[in-house]
N, C-alpha and C positions, 0 to 999 in steps of 0.2 A: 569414719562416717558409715551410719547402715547402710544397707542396700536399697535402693527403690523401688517398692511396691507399688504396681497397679494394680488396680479392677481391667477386668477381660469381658467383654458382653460377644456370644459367639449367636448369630439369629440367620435364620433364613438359609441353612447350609444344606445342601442335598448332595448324596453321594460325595463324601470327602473324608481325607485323610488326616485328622490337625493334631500338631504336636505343639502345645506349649509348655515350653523348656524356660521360662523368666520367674517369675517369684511373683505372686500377686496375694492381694487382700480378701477378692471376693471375685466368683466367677461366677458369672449370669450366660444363661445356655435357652435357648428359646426356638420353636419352629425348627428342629435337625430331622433330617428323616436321612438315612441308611448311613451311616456317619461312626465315624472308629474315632474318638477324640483320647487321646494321652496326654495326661496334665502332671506338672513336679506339684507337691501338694502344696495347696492354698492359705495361708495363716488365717482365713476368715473361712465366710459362708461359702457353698456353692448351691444357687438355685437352678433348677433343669424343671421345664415347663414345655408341655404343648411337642413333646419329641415323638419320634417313631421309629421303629428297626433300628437303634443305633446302642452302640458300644461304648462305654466310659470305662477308663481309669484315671480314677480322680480320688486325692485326697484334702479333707478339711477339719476344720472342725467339729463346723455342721453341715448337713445335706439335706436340702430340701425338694420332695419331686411334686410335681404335681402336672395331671391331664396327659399322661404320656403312657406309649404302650409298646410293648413288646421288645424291650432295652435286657443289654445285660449291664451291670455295674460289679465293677473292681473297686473296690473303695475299701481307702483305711479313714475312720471318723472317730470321733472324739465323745461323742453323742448317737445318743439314736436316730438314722436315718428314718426321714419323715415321708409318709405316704400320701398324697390325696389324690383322686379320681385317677387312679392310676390300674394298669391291666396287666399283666404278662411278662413283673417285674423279673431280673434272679440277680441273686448278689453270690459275689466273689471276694477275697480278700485280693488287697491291691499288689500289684505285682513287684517283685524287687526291682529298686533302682539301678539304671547304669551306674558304676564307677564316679563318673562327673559329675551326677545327682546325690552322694550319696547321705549327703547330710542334708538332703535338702527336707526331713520330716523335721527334724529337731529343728532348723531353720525357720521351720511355718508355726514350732511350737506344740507339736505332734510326739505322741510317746509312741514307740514300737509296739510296747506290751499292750496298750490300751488303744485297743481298736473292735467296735461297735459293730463292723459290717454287718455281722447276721442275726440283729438286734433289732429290724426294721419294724416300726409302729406305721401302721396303716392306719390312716383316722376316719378312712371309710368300712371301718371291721373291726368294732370295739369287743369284739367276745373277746373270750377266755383262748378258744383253740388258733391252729394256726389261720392267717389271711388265706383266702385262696386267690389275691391279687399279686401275692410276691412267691418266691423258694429261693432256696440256697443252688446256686449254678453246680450240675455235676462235676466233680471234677474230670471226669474223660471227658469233660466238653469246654474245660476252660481253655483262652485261647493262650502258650505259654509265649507268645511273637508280641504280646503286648508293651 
């Protein structure tokens, strides 16, 4: 028998610490401000909307942000992460799984080699050069406790 997939809707969190560790289709992330969230990756979507100061490591196979500012993302994706009305983006790649997790990318349907992190399209900054809404997170400043 598979395993049971849920959808995750995380809204309205302030200052908070979230780990989820279960296997889901699609996570919905809304209203977070100062917020560290650790996710095993998602076999669907994940949308983040409307956030602030806060921290993701999150894998799917698509990522969508929009209206949020000043976030770091860990993210392995399958697709180009999606930008709109967003400020003070940085992306990282996603961090290695514990042990217990470890198959949990190929589980959601995920390749190791094919991951999109620093591939983000802004659809508020159609030039040619780079957005000046996103960068790639220095590495002396990623966090390795993720």
């Amino acid at each position: 028998m598979a395993p049971v997939r849920l959808d995750y809707a995380l809204s309205g969190l302030r200052r908070c610490r979230i780990w989820l560790l279960s296997a889901s289709t699609a996570l919905w992330i809304r209203d977070l401000q100062d917020c560290v969230l650790t996710a095993v990756p998602v076999a669907g979507a994940i949308y983040i909307s409307e956030c602030k100061n806060c921290v993701f490591a999150i894998a799917g196979r698509q990522i969508r942000i929009h209206t949020s500012t000043a976030c770091d993302a860990y993210v392995h994706v399958s697709s180009h992460p999606i930008l709109e009305h967003c400020r003070e983006f940085r992306f990282a790649p996603y961090p290695a799984l514990p042990p217990a997790h470890a198959g949990a990318l190929a589980a959601a349907g995920l390749k190791p080699e094919h991951n999109m992190w620093d591939q983000a399209n802004d659809f508020d900054w159609l030039k040619a050069q780079q957005s000046p809404h996103w960068c790639i997170l220095p590495e002396a400043e990623r966090n390795p406790q993720l």
